[in-house]
C-alpha beads as a LAMMPS data file, in Angstrom:
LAMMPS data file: protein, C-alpha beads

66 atoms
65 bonds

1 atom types
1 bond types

-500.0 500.0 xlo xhi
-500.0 500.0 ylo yhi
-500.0 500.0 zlo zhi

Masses

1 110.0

Atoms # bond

1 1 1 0.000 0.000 0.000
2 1 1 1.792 3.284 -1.024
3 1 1 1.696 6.249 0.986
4 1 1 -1.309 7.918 -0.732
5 1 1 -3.537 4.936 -0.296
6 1 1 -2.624 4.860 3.733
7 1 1 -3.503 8.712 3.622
8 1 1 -6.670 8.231 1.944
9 1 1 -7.419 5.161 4.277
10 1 1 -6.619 7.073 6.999
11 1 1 -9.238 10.368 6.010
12 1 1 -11.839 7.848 5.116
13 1 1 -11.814 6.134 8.450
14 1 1 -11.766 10.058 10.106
15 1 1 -14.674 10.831 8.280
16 1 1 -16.473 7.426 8.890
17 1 1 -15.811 8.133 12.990
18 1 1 -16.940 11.858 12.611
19 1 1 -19.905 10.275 10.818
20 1 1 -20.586 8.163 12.982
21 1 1 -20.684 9.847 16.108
22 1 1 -22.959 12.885 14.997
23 1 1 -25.498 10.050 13.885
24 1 1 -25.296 8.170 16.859
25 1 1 -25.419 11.800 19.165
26 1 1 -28.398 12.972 16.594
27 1 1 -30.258 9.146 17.544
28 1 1 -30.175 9.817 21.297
29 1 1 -31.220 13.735 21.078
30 1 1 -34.145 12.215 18.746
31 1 1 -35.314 9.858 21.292
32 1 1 -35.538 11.694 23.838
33 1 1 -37.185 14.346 21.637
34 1 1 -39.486 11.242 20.579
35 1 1 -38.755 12.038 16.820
36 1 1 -39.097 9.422 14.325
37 1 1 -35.907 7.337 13.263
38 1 1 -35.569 8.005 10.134
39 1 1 -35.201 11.713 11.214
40 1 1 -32.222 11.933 13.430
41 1 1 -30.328 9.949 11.117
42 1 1 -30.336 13.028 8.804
43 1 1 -26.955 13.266 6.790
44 1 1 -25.768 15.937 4.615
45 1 1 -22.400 16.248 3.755
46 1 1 -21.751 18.633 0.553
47 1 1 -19.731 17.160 -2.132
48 1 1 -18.431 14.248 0.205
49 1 1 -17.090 17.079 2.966
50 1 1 -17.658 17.377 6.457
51 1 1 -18.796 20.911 7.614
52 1 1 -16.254 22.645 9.861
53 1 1 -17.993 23.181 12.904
54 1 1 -19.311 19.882 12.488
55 1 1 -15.472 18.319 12.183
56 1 1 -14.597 20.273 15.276
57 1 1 -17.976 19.277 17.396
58 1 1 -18.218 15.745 16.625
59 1 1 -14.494 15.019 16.332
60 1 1 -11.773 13.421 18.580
61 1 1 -11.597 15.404 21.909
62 1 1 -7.988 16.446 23.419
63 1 1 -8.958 14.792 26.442
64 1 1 -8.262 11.651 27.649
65 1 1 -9.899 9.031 29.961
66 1 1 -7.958 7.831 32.918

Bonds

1 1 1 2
2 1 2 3
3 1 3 4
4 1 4 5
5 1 5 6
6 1 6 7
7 1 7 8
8 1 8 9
9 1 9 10
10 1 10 11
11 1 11 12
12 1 12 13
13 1 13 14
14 1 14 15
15 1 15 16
16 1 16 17
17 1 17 18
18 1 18 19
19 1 19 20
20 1 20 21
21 1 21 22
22 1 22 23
23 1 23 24
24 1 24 25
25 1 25 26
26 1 26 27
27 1 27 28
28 1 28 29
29 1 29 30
30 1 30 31
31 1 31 32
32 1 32 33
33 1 33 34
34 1 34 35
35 1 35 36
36 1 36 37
37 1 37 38
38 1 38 39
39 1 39 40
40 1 40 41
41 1 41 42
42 1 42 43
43 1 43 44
44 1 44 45
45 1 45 46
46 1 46 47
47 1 47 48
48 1 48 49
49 1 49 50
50 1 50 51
51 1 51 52
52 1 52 53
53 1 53 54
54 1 54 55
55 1 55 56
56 1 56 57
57 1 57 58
58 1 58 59
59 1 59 60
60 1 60 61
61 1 61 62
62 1 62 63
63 1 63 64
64 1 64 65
65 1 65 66
């Protein structure tokens, strides 16, 4: 695997996590809200790319569990 495969590897598994955990945060807001299913798994990336502010809320924290 050449070096731009393991970089594109590596983005696609950020974005997957990212992806991830704003569906799975957007699931338990909607339950609680008692919304439907099908609406708080509401995706919308633009052209494939992750919003900014939704990288930076949803991503990896700095902090770590001890």
């Amino acid at each position: 695997m050449s070096t731009q495969e393991k970089a594109r590897a590596l983005m696609m598994r950020h974005y997957q996590l990212i992806k991830n955990r704003q569906q799975s945060m957007l699931g338990r807001a909607g339950e609680e809200l008692g919304l439907p299913g099908e609406v708080s798994n509401y995706w919308n990336p633009v052209q494939g790319k992750i919003d900014p502010t939704v990288r930076i809320t949803y991503d990896r924290s700095n902090a770590a569990m001890s």
